[in-house]
C-alpha positions as a Markdown table, in Angstrom:
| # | Residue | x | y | z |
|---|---|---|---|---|
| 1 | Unk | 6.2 | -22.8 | -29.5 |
| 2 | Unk | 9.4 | -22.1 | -27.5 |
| 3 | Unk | 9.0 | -23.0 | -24.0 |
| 4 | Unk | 11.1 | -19.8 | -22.0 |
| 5 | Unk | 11.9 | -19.3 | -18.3 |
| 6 | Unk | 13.0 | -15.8 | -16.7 |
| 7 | Unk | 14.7 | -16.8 | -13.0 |
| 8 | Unk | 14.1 | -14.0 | -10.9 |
| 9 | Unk | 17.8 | -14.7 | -9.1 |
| 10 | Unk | 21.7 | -16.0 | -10.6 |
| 11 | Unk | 20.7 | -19.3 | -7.9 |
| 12 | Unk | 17.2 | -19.5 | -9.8 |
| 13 | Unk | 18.9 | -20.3 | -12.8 |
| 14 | Unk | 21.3 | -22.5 | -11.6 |
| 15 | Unk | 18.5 | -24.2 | -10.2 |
| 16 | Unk | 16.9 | -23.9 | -13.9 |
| 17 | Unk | 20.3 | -25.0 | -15.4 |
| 18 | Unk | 20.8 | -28.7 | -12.8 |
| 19 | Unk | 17.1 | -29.4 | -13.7 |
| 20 | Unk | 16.9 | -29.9 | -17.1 |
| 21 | Unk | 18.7 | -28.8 | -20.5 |
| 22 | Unk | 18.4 | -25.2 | -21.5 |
| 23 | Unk | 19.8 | -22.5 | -23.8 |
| 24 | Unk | 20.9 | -19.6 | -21.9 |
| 25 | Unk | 20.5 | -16.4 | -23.7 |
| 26 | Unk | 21.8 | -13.1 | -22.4 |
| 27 | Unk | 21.9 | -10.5 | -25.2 |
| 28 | Unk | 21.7 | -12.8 | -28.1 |
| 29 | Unk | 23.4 | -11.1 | -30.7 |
| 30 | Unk | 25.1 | -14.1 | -31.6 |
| 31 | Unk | 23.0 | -17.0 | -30.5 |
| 32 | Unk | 19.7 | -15.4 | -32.7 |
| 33 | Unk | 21.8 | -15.0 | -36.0 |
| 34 | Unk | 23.2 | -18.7 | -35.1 |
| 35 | Unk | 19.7 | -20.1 | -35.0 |
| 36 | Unk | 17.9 | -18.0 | -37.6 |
| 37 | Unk | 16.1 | -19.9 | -39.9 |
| 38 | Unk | 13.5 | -18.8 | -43.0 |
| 39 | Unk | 11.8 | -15.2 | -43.5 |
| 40 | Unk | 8.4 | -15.2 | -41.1 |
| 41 | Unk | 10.1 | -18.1 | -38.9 |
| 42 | Unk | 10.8 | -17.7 | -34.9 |
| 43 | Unk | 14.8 | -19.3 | -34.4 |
| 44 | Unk | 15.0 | -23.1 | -33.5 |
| 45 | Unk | 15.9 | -23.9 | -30.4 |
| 46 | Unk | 15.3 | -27.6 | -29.4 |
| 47 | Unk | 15.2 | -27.1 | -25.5 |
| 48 | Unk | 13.7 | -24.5 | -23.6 |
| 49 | Unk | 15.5 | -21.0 | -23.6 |
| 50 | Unk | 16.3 | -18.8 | -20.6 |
| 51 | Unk | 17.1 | -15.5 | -20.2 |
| 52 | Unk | 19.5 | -14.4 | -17.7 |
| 53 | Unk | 20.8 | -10.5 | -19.3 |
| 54 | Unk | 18.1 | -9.1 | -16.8 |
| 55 | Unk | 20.1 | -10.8 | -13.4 |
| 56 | Unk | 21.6 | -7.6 | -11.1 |
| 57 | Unk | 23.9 | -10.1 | -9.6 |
| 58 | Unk | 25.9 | -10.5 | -13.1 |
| 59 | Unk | 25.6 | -7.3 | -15.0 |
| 60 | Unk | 28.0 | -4.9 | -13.3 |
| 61 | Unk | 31.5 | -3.9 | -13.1 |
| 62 | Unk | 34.1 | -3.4 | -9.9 |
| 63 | Unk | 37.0 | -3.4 | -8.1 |
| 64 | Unk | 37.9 | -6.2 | -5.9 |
| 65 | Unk | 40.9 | -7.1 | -4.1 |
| 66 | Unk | 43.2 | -6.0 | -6.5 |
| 67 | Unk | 41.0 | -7.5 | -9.6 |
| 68 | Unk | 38.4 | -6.3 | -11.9 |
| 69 | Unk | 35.5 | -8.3 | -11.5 |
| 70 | Unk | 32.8 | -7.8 | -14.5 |
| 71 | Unk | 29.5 | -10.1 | -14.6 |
| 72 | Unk | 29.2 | -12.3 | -17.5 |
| 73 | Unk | 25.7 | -10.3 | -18.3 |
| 74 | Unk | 27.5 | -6.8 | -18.5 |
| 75 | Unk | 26.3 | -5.5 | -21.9 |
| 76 | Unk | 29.7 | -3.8 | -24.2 |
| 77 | Unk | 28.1 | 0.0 | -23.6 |
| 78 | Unk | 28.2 | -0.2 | -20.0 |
| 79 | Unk | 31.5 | -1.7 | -20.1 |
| 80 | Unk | 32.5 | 1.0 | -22.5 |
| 81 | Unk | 31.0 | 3.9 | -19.9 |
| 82 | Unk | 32.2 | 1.9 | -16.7 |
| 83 | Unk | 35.6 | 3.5 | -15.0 |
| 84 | Unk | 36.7 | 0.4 | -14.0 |
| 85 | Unk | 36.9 | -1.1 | -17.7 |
| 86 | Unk | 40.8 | -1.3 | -18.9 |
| 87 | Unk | 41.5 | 1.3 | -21.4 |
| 88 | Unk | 42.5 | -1.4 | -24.0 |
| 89 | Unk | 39.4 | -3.1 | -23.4 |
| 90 | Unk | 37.3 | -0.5 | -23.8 |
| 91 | Unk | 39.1 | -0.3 | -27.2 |
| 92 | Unk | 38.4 | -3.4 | -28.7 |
| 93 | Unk | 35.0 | -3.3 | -26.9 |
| 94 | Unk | 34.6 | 0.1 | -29.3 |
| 95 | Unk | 35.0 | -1.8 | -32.0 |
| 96 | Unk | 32.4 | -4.4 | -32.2 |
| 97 | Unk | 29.4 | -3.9 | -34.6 |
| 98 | Unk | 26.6 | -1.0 | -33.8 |
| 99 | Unk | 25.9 | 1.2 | -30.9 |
| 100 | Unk | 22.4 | -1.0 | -31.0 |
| 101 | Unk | 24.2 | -4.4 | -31.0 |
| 102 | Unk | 26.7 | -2.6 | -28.1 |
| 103 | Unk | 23.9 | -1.9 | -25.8 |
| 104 | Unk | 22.3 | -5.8 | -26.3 |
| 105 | Unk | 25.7 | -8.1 | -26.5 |
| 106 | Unk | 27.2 | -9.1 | -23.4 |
| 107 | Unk | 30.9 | -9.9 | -22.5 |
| 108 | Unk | 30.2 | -13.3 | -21.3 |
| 109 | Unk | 28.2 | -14.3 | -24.6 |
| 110 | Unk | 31.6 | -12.9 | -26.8 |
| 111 | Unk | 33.4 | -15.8 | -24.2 |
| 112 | Unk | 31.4 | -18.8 | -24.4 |
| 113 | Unk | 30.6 | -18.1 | -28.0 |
| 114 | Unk | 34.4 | -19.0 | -28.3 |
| 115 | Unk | 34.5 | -17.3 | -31.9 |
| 116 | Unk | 38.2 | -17.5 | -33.3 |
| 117 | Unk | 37.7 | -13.8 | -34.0 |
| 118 | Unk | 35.6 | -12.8 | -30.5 |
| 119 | Unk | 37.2 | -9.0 | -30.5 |
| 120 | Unk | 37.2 | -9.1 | -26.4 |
| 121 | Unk | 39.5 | -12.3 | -26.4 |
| 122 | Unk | 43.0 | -11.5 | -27.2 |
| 123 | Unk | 42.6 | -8.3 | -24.5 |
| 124 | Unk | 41.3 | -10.9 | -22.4 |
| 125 | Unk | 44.4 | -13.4 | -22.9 |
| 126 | Unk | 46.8 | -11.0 | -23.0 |
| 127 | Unk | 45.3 | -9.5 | -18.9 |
| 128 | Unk | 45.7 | -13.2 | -17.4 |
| 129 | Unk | 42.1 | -12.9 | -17.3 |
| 130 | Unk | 40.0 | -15.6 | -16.0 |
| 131 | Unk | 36.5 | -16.7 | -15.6 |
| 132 | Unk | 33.9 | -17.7 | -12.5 |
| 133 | Unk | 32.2 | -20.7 | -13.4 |
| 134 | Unk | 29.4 | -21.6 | -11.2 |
| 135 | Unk | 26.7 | -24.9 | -10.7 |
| 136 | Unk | 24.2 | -25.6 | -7.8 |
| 137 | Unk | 26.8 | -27.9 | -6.2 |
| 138 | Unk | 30.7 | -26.0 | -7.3 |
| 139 | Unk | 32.4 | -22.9 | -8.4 |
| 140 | Unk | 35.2 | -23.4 | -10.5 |
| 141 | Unk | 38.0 | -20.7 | -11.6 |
| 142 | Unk | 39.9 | -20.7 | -14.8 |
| 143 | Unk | 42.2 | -19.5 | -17.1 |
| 144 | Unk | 40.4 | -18.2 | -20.2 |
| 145 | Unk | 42.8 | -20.0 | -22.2 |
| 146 | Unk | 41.7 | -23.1 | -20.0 |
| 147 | Unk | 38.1 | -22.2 | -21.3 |
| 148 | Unk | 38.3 | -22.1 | -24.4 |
| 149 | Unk | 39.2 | -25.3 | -25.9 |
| 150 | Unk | 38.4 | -24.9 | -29.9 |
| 151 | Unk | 35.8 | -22.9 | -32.2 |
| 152 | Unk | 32.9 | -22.9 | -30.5 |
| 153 | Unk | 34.2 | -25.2 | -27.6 |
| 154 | Unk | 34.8 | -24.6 | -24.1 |
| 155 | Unk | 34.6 | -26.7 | -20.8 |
| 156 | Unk | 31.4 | -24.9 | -19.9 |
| 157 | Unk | 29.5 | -28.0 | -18.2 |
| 158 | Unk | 25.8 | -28.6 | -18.9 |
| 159 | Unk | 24.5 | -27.2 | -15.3 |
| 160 | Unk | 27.0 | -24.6 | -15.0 |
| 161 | Unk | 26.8 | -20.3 | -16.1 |
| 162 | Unk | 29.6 | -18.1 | -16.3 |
| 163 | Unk | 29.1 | -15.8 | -13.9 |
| 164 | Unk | 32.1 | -13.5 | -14.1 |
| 165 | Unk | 34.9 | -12.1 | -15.7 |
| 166 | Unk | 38.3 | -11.4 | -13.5 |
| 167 | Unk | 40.9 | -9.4 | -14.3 |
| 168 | Unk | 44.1 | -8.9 | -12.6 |
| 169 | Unk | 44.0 | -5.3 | -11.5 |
| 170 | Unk | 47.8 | -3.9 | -13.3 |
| 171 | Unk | 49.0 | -0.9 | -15.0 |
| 172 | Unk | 51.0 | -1.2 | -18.2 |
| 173 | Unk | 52.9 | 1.8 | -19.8 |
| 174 | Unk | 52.3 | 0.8 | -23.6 |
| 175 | Unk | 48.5 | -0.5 | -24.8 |
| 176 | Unk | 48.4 | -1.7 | -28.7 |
| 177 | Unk | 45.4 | -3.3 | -30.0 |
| 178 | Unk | 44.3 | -3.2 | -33.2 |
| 179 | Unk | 41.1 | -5.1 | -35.5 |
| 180 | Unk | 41.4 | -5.4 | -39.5 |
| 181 | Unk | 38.1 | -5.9 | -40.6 |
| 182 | Unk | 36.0 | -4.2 | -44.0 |
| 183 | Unk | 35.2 | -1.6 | -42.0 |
| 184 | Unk | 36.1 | 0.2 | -38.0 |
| 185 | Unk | 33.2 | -1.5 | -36.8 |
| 186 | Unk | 30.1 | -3.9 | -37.8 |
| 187 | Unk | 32.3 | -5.8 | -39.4 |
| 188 | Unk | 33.8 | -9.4 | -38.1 |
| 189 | Unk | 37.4 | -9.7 | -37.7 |
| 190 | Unk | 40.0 | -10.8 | -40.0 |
| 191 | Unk | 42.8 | -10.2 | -37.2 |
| 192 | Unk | 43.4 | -8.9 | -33.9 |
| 193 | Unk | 46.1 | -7.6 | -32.2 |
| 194 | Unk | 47.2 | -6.9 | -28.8 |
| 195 | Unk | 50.4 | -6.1 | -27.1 |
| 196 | Unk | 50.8 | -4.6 | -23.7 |
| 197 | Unk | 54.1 | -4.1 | -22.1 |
| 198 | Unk | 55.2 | -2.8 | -18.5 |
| 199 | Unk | 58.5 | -0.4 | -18.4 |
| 200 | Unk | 61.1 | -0.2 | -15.6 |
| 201 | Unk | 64.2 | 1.6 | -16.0 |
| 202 | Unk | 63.8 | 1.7 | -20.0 |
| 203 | Unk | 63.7 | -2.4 | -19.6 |
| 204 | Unk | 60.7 | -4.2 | -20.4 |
| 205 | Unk | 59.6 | -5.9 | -17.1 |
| 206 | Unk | 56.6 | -7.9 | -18.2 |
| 207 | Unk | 55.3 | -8.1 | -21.5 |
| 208 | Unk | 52.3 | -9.7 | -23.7 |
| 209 | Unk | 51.1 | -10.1 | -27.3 |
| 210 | Unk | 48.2 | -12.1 | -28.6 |
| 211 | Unk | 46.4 | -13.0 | -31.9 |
| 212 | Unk | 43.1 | -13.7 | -32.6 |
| 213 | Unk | 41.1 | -14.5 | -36.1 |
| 214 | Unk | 44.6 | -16.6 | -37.2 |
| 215 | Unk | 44.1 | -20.3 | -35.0 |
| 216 | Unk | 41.4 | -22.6 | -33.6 |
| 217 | Unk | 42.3 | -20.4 | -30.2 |
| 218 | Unk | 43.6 | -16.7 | -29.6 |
| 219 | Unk | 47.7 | -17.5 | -29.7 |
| 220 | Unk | 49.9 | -16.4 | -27.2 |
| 221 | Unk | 53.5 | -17.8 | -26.6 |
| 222 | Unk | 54.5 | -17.1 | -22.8 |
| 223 | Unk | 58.2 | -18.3 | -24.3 |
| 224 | Unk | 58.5 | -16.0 | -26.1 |
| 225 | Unk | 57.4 | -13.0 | -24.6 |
| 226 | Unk | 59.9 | -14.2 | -21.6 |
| 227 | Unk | 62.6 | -13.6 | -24.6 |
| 228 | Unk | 61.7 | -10.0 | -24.7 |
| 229 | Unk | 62.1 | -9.2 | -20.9 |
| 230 | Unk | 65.3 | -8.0 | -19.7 |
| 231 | Unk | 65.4 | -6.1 | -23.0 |
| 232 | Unk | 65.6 | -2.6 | -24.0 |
| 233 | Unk | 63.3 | -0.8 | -26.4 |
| 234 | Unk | 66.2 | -0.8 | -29.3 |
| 235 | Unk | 67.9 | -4.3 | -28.2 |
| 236 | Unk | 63.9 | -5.5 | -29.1 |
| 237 | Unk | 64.2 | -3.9 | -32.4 |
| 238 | Unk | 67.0 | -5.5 | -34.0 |
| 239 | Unk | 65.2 | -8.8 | -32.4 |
| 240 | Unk | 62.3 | -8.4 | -34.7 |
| 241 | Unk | 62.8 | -10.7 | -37.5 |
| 242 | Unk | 63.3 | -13.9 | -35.2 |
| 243 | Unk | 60.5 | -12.7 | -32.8 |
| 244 | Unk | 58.3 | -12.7 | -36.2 |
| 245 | Unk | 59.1 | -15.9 | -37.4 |
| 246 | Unk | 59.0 | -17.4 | -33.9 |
| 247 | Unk | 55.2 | -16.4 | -34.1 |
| 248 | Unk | 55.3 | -17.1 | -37.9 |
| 249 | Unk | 55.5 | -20.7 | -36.7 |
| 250 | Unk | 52.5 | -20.8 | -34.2 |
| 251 | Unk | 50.0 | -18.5 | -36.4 |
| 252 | Unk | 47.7 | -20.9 | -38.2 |
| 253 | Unk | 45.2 | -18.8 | -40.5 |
| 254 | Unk | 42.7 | -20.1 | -43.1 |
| 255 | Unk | 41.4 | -18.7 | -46.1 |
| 256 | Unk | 37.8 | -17.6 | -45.8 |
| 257 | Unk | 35.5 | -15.5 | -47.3 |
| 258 | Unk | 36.7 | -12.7 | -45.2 |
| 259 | Unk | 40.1 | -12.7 | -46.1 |
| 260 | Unk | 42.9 | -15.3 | -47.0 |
| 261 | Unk | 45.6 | -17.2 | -44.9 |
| 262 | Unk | 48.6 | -15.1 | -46.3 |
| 263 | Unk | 47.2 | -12.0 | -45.5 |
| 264 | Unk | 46.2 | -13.0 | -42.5 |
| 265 | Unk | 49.5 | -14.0 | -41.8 |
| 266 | Unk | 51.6 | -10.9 | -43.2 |
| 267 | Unk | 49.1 | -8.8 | -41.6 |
| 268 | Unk | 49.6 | -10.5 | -38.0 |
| 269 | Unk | 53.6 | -9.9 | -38.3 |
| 270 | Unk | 53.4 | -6.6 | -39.4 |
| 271 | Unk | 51.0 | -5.5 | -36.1 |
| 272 | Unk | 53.6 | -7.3 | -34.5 |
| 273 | Unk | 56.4 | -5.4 | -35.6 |
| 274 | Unk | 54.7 | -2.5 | -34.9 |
| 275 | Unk | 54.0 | -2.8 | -31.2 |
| 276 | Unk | 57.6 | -3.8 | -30.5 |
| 277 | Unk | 58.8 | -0.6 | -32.5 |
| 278 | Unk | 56.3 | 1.4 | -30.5 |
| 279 | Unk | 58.2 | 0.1 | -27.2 |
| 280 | Unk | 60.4 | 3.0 | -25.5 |
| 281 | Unk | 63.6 | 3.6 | -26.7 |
| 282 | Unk | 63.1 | 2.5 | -29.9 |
């Protein structure tokens, strides 16, 4: 029999968390198919589990001093219903599996799942967006990219949660994001896509493109995207073919059951392409 606790407070399960090793489960879409085991069998799980999705302190969504601040426990459907949300988020939020899987999963289990193809974490990349990481004793801010260190890996320590999600609070005049999967939805990623890009004066000013189901980590290239700025909508076209193989080089796909590394690949350049055609003045 599972031993379980249910903290009544976010400090209760710190508490929980300094005291002795535990699985934290929010929504559990993941975790449960990960520990599954044989027809008529409860999962495994060698330590006690706790479940946190139920904490007010880390389920909502707001404005804060310029940022977005969403609780690691906020389930995808109220993100989806939330004003607050980014458009583009709510996007690739719209995306994953079922309405019934949507009102269970929760943003910070897509994080520290740390899936190559997570469908919130190239939006998340590409928004500078970082996390709240907090212990009995610290809080600790960083980078997502800082996070997530490999498949499955992040710097999460053994008495810390995630606690919340923050996004810089900034308009951007073109949103791209696109998922290739089987199917729309309930289906897991063979590529994602996202490109954002800010507009002054019919020059881009800041721009951003990430990839995620191709490497160990969602790619991003901050060199090159600062080869983009300063440019025009059509200087950016004819720019295209060394942009692409300038990503070509850091896009690192394997072959899988869901797909194969060259498809991936052609795939990923293509969506490129795309969103820098879709740029003004193009």
């Amino acid at each position: 029999m599972v031993r379980t606790y249910r903290p009544q407070s976010f400090q209760e399960a710190l508490e929980i968390k300094k005291g002795a090793p535990v699985i934290t489960i929010a929504g559990g879409t993941d975790l449960m198919v990960k520990r599954r085991r044989s027809t008529g069998l409860s999962p495994y799980f060698e330590v006690p589990a706790m479940f946190i999705a139920h904490l007010g302190e880390i389920k909502g969504v707001r404005f804060d001093g310029g940022n977005i601040r969403i609780g690691a426990a906020c389930s995808f459907a109220v993100l989806l219903q939330n004003e607050a949300t980014p458009p583009i988020l709510k996007t690739a939020v719209s995306r994953i599996a079922s309405p019934a899987v949507r009102n269970m999963g929760t943003i910070g289990g897509n994080i520290c799942n740390a899936s190559p193809a997570g469908d919130t974490l190239p939006v998340l990349y590409a928004r500078d967006a970082s996390v709240v990481l907090k212990s009995i004793d610290q809080e600790r801010i960083l980078k997502i990219s800082e996070f997530i260190t490999a498949p499955g890996e992040t710097v999460l320590r053994e008495d810390e949660l995630l606690k919340e999600i923050v996004i810089p609070e900034k308009p951007f005049d073109v949103n791209f994001y696109r998922k290739v999967g089987t199917g729309m939805t309930n289906t897991i990623s063979k590529i994602t896509f996202t490109g954002i890009a800010e507009i002054l004066n019919g020059m881009v000013k800041d721009i951003r493109i990430t990839f995620g189901a191709v490497a160990p980590t969602v790619v991003r290239s901050r060199v090159n995207e600062e080869r983009l700025i300063g440019h025009s909508g059509k200087e950016i076209e004819k720019m295209i073919p060394e942009i692409s193989s300038l990503y070509s080089a850091l896009i690192n796909p394997i072959d899988d059951q869901r797909s194969n590394a060259f498809y991936r690949r052609s795939v990923s350049l293509r969506l490129l392409g795309h969103f820098l055609r879709a740029l003004p003045g193009c």
